[in-house]
N, C-alpha and C positions, 0 to 999 in steps of 0.2 A: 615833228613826230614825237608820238609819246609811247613807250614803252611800259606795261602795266603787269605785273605779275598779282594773280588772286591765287591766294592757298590758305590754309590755318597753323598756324608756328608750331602747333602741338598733335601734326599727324603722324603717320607710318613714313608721307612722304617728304615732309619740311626740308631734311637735311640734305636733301638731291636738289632740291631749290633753293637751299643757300646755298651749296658744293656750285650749283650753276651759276647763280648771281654772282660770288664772290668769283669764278673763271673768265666770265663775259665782261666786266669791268676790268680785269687783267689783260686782258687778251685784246678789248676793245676800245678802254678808255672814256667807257659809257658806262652808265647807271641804268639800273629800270628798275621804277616803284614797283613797292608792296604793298599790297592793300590786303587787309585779313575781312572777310568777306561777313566776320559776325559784330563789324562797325557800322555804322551808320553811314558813313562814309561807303563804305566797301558793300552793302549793302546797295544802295542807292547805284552803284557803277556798276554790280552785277544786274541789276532792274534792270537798268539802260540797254547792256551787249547781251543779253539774258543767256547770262552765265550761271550755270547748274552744277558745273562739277571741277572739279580742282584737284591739283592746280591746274590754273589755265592760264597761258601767258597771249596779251593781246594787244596790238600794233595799231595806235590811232593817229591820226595827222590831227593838223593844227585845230580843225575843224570839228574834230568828233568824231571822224567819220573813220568806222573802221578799217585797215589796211587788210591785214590777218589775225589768225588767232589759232592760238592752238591747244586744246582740248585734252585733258587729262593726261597728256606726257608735255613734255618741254625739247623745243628743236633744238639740232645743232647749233655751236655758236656762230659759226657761220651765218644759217639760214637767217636768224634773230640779225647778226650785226645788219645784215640788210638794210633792218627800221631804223636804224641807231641813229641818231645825228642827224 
């Protein structure tokens, strides 16, 4: 399972996304990528799950295939550690 977070490091809402990131690694002992959606990269991955608005945090298994995703807020750590691992 992969864990994906899209947002851009220079919004209103960055620092609620790292405040999250940097709690759910603590709490969980997991990671979940960042991808800034104005890459090529990050681009290409919003195309795919056609991701429109940010942040948006999104739970894929081995396959690609999306598990969840959630849309311009960020769930609890709980909800998230769910896809962890």
């Amino acid at each position: 399972m992969r864990m994906v977070v899209v947002y851009k490091s220079e919004s209103d809402y960055a620092r609620g996304v790292t405040d999250f990131l940097r709690d759910f690694t603590r709490q969980t002992g997991h990671t979940i990528d960042e991808l800034d959606p104005d890459t090529r990269e990050g681009e290409s991955f919003c195309r795919v799950y056609d991701i429109v608005q940010y942040p948006t945090l999104i739970a894929v298994d081995n396959d690609g295939v999306m598990q969840n995703i959630w849309v311009g807020i960020l769930p609890t750590i709980s909800e998230a550690s769910y896809y962890a691992g």
